[in-house]
C-alpha positions in Angstrom: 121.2 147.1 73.2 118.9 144.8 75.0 118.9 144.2 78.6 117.6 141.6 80.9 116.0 141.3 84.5 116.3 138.3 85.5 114.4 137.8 89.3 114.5 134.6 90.9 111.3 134.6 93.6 110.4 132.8 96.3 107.0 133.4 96.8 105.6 133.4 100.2 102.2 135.1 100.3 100.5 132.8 97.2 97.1 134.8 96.9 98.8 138.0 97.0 101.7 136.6 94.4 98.3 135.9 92.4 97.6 139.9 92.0 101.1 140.6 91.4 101.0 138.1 88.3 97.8 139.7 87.5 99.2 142.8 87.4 102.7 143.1 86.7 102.8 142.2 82.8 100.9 145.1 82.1 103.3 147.1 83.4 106.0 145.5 81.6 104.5 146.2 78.5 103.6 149.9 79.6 107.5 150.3 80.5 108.2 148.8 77.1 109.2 145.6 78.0 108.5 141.7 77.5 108.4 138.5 79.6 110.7 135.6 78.3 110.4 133.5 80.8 108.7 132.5 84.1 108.8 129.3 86.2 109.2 127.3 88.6 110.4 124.0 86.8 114.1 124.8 86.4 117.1 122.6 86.1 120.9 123.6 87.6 123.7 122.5 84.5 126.2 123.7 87.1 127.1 125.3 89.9 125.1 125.2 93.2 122.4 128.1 92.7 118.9 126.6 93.0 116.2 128.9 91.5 113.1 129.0 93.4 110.9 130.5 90.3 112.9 132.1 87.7 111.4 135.0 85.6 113.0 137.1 82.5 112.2 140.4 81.0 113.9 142.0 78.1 113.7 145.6 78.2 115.2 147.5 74.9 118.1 149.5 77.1 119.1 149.5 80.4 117.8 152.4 81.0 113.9 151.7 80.2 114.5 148.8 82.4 115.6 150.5 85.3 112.3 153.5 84.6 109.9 150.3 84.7 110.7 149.4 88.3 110.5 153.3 89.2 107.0 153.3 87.4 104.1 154.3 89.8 102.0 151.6 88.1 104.7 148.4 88.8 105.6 149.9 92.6 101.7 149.3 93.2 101.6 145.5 92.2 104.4 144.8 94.3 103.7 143.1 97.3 104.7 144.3 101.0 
């Protein structure tokens, strides 16, 4: 079964934000996974949550998603 991470990010360094996106689909694909979405342009239908920049991954289990944010490879894009 397919699983999702769905992140929303408020970005407050820009120019290191612009490695992490330089780096961090790679790492998606090397964990097996896929982005679906990223943006900033979203639209609330209900509720009062507010997205900042929303981004979606599909992973093909729960499981592979969770090893992709323990990947050495993904910890080192991250920003401090």
């Amino acid at each position: 079964m397919s699983a999702y991470v769905i992140v929303d990010i408020e970005v407050l360094a820009p120019e290191e934000y612009q490695d992490y996106i330089a780096a961090a689909p790679a790492t998606a694909a090397l964990g097996g996974g896929c982005y679906l979405a990223c943006s900033s342009a979203t639209e609330t239908l209900e509720g009062n949550w507010h997205a900042k920049r929303l981004v979606i991954l599909e992973f093909l289990s729960a499981e592979q998603a969770k090893a992709w944010l323990n990947l050495p490879e993904y910890a080192g894009s991250v920003a401090p």
